[in-house]
C-alpha positions in Angstrom: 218.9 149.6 216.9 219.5 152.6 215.5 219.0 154.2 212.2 220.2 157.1 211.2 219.6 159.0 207.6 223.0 159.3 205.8 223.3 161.6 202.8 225.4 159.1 200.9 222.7 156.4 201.3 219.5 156.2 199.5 217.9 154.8 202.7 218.6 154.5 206.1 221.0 151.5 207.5 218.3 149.4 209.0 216.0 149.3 205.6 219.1 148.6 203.8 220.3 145.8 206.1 217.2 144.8 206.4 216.1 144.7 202.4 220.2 142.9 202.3 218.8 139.9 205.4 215.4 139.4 203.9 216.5 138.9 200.1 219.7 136.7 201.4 216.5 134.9 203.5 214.9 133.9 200.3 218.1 133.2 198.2 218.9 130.4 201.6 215.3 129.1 201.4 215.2 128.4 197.3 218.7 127.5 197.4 218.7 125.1 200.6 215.5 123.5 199.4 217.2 121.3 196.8 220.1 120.1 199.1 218.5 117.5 201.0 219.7 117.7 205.1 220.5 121.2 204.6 219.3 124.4 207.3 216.7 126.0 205.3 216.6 128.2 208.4 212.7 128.0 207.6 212.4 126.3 210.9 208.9 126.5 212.6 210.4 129.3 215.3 210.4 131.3 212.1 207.4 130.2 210.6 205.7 131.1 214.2 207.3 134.7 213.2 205.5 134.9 210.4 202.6 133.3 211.1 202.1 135.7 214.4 202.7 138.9 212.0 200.1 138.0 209.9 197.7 137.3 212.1 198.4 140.7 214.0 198.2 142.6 210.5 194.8 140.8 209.9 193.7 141.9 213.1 194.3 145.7 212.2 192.6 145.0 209.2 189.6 144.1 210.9 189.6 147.4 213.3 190.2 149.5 210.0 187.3 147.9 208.2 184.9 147.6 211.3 185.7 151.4 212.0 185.9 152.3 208.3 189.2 154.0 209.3 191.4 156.0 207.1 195.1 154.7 208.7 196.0 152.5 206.7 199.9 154.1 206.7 199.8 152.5 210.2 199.0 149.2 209.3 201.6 149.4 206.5 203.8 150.5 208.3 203.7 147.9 211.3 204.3 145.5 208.8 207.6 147.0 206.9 208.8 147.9 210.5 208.8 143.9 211.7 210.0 142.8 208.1 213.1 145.1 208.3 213.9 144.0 211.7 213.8 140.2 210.8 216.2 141.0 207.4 217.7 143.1 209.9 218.8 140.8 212.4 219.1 138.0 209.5 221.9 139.5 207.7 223.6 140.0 211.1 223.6 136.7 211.8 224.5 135.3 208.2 227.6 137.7 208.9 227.8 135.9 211.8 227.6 132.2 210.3 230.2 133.4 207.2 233.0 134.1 210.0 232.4 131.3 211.8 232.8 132.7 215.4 231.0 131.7 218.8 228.4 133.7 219.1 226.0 133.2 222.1 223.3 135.0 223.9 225.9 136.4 226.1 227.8 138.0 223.1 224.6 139.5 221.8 223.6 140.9 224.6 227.6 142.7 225.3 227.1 143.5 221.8 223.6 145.3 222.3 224.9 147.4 225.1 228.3 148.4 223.6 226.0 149.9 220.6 224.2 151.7 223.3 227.7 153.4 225.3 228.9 154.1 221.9 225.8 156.2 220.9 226.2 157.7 224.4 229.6 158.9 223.4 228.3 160.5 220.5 225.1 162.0 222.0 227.5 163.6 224.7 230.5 164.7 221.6 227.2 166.4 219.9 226.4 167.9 222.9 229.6 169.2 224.3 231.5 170.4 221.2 229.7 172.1 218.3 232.7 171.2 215.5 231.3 167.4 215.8 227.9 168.4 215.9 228.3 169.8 212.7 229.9 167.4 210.7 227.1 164.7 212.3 224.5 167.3 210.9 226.0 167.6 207.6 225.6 163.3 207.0 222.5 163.2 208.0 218.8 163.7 205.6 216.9 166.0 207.7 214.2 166.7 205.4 213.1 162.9 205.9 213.4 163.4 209.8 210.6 167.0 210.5 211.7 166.3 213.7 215.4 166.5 213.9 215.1 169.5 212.0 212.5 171.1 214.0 215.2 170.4 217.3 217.9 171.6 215.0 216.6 174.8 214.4 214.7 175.5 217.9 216.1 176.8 221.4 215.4 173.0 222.7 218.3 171.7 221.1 220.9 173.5 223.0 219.8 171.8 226.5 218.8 168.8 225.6 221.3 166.0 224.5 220.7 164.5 221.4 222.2 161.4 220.0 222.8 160.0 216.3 219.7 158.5 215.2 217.8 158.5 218.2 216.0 161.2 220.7 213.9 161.8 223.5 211.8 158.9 224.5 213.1 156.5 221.9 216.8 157.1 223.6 215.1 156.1 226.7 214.0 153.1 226.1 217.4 152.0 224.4 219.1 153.0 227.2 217.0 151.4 229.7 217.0 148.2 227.6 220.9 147.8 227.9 220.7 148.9 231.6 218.6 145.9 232.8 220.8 143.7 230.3 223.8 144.8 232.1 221.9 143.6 235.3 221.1 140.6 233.7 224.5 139.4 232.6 226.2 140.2 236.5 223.6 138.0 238.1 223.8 135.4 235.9 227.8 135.2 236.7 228.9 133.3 240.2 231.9 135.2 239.4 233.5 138.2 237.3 237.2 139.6 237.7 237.5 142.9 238.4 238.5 144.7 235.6 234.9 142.8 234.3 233.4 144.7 237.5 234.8 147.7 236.4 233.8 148.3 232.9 230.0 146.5 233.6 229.8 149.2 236.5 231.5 152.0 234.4 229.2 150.8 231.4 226.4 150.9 233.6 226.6 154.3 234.9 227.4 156.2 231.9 224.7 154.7 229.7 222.2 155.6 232.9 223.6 159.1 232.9 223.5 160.4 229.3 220.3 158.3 229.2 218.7 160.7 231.9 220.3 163.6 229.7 218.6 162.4 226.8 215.2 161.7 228.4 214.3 161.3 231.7 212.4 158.2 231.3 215.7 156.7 231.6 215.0 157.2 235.3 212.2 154.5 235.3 214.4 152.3 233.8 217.7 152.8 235.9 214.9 152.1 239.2 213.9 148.9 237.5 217.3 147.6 237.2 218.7 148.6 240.6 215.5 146.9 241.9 216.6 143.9 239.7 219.8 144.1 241.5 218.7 143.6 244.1 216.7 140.6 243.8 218.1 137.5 246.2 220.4 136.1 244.2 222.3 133.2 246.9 225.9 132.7 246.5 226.6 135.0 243.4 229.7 136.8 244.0 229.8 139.2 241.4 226.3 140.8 241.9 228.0 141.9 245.7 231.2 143.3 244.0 229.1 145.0 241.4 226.7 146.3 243.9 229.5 147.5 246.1 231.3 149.3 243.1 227.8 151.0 241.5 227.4 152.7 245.1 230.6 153.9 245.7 230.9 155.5 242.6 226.9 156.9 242.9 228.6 158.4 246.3 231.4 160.3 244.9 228.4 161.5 241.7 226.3 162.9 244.7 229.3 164.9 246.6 229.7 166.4 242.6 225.9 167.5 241.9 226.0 170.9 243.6 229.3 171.8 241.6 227.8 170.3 237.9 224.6 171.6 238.2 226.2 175.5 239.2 227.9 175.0 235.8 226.5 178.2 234.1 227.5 176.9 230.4 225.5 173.4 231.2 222.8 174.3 233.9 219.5 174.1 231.7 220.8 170.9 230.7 221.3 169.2 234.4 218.3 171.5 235.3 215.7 170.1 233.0 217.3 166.4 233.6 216.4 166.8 237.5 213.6 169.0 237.5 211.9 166.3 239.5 213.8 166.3 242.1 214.4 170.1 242.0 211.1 170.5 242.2 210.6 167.8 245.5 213.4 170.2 246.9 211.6 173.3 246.8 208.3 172.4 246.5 207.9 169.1 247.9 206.4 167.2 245.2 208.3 165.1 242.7 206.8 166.4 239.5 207.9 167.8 236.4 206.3 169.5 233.7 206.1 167.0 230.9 204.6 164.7 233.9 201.6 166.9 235.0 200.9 167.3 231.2 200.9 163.5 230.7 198.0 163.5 233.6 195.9 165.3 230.7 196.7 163.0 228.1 194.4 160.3 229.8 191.5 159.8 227.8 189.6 157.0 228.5 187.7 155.5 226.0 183.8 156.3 226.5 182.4 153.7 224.1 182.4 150.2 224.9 182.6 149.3 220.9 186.2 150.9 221.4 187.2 148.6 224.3 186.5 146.0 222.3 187.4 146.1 218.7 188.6 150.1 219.0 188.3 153.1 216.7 190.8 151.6 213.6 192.6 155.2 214.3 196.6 155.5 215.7 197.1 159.1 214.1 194.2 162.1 214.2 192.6 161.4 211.0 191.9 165.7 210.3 195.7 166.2 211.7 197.9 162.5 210.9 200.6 164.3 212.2 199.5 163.8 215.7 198.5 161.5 217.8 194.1 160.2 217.6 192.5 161.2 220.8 195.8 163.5 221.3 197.2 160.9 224.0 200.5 160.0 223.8 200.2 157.1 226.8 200.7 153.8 225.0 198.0 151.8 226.2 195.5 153.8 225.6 197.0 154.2 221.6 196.8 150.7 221.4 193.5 150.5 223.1 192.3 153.4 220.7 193.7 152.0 217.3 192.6 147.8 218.1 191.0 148.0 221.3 192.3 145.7 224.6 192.3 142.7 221.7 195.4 144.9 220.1 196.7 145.7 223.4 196.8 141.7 224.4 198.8 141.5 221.4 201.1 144.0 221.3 202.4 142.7 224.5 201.8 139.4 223.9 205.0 139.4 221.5 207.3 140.2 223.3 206.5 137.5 225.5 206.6 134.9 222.9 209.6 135.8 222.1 211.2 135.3 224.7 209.7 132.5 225.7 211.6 131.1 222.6 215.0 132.0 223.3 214.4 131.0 227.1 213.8 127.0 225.7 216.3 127.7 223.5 218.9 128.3 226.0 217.8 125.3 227.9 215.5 126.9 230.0 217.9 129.2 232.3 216.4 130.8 235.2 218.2 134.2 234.8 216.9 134.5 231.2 213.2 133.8 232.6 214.0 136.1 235.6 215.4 139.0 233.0 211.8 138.5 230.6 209.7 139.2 233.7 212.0 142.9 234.4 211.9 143.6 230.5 208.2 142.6 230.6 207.4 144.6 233.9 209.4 147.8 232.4 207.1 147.8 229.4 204.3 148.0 231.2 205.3 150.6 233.6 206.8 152.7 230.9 203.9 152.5 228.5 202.1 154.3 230.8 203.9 157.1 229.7 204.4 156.5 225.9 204.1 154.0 223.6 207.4 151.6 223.8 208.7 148.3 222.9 212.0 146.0 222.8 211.1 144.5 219.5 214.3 146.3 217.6 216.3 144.4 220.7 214.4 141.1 220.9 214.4 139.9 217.4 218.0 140.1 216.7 218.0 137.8 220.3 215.4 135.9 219.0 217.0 135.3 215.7 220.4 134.2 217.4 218.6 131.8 219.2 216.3 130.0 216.7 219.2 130.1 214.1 221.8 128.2 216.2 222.4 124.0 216.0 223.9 124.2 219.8 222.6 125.2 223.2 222.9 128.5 223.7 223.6 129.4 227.2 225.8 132.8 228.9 229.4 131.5 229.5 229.7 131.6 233.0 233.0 129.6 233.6 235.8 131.1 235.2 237.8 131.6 232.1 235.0 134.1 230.6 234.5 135.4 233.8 
């Protein structure tokens, strides 16, 4: 999920892992071939992989010819991106396979969000203590990240928090990911003990807290999951224990605002965070300033060539360094690069994805419930920026289509 830039590495974690999965890929398919009734893992979920990513490459390749468009880094690009992510999440579950432990969508999922608190702790150490925020600076290959060192070196980066491998929007979207999959996991339990209450609720609430201090697109995504909360849900136990534990706690974070936000030493920070609601205070409308500058970023399309097969163009061909049309709102990127044909299949992935796990878990209704929040999240947020769960859903994906047995969330009262 996240990749961060070590100095004693030639390349960052996820190309490594990823060049490790996708050579070990190979080896299993060449080797496997010869040994009749053995998994060549080349199973026709995989081949659908694939197949889907070609056919989404040769669709850019269509805009960029049409268009006679110079971005062809994008194109290239997209495709590394999805290839790292599958050798990604293939060597993680050959590690998987070697040890020989149960490993279900359940344990994926736990895993995906302890990753998440743990780069909260991190984000917050940088944050709050400048002796660990310098040893984290000194592993880490700024000159390949402009923008890590442009924060580094500019007022921003002593009010906004900052985590290892991961900023701003990007942080948002990880965080909100983990938030909804918390949400996902209590419903799906009849039952959870309480120390299980505890630490999902405990989990939930710091992850939706640094998350705001990292980006405050969290927000959208802590909304979404209380509003998945509080979906009927008949006879489930453990989402009314949860629920009753999240609010309580929210209570006692209320009666403490006033005092965090007078903190002088942290009062941009918490400032900036709320500015929305600062702003409600005082001026009555629930605005901040990144929002009423995202109002100008809407520029429709005026040619009805670009609707269809679009302009070829995700960066400003004069200035690559910024975005074409200088709109950062992801549907109209996608609209702009590959027209609503692009857009259709940009979101169409994630669907199909998890469509796949969903049969493979023998078709549980809180998986299908959870894809329609994770599908409905995208959408809302990528009115904002361009954002995806792809880095989430294939390691899910490739859990699923990899396993010989059912793959269901333990819900017995032994795991509970």
């Amino acid at each position: 999920m996240y990749t961060p830039d070590l100095q004693f590495l030639p390349l960052s974690i996820r190309v490594l892992t990823g060049l490790l999965g996708l050579s070990l890929y190979f080896i299993d398919i060449v080797g496997n071939a010869f040994k009749t009734g053995q998994d060549t893992f080349f199973n026709k979920n995989i081949l659908s992989f694939w197949l889907c990513l070609f056919l989404s490459i040769l669709y850019c390749y269509g805009s960029y010819f049409y268009n006679l468009s110079t971005d062809l880094p994008y194109i290239t690009s997209l495709f590394i991106r999805f290839a790292i992510l599958f050798g990604s999440a293939y060597f993680i579950v050959r590690l998987i396979r070697i040890s020989k432990i149960e490993f279900n969508i359940y344990h994926i999922l736990n895993t995906i969000i302890t990753v998440t608190f743990i780069q909260c702790v991190i984000a917050l150490l940088l944050f709050v203590s400048p002796e660990v925020k310098s040893v984290f600076d000194s592993i880490q290959k700024t000159a390949r990240n402009p923008l890590l060192l442009a924060l580094m070196t500019k007022d921003i980066g002593s009010y906004r928090i900052l985590g290892f491998g991961t900023e701003f929007f990007g942080a948002a979207i990880e965080s909100s990911f983990s938030l909804i999959s918390i949400i996902a996991i209590v419903r799906s339990q009849h039952e959870l003990k309480g120390m299980k209450i505890i630490r999902y609720g405990f989990t939930f609430l710091f992850i939706a807290f640094v998350g705001i201090l990292m980006s405050r697109t969290t927000f959208i995504g802590i909304l979404i999951s209380l509003i998945f909360l509080h979906l009927p849900n008949q006879k489930n136990i453990a989402r009314s224990k949860f629920l009753r534990f999240i609010y309580l706690i929210l209570l006692l974070m209320v009666f403490s605002i006033p005092y965090i936000i007078s903190n002088a030493k942290y009062q941009r920070t918490f400032t900036f965070a709320f500015e929305a609601f600062i702003n409600y205070k005082d001026a009555g409308t629930l605005s901040t300033q990144s929002s009423d500058a995202l109002k100008e970023s809407y520029y429709w399309p005026q040619s009805v060539k670009t609707y269809i097969i679009g302009d070829g163009y995700m960066s400003d061909p004069a200035h690559p360094e910024y975005y074409y049309m200088a709109t950062d709102v992801g549907f109209l990127r996608l609209i702009y690069f590959g027209g609503i044909g692009y857009l259709l299949i940009w979101f169409s992935g994630t669907i199909a994805i998890c469509k796949v796990v969903y049969n493979k878990i023998g078709k549980e209704s809180w998986f299908f419930l959870y894809s329609i929040v994770l599908v409905t999240y995208l959408l809302i947020v990528n009115l904002k920026g361009l954002a995806d769960f792809y880095n989430q859903l294939l390691l899910v994906f490739m859990v699923a289509v990899t396993s010989s047995a059912k793959l269901d969330l333990i819900i017995e009262e032994k795991s509970a």
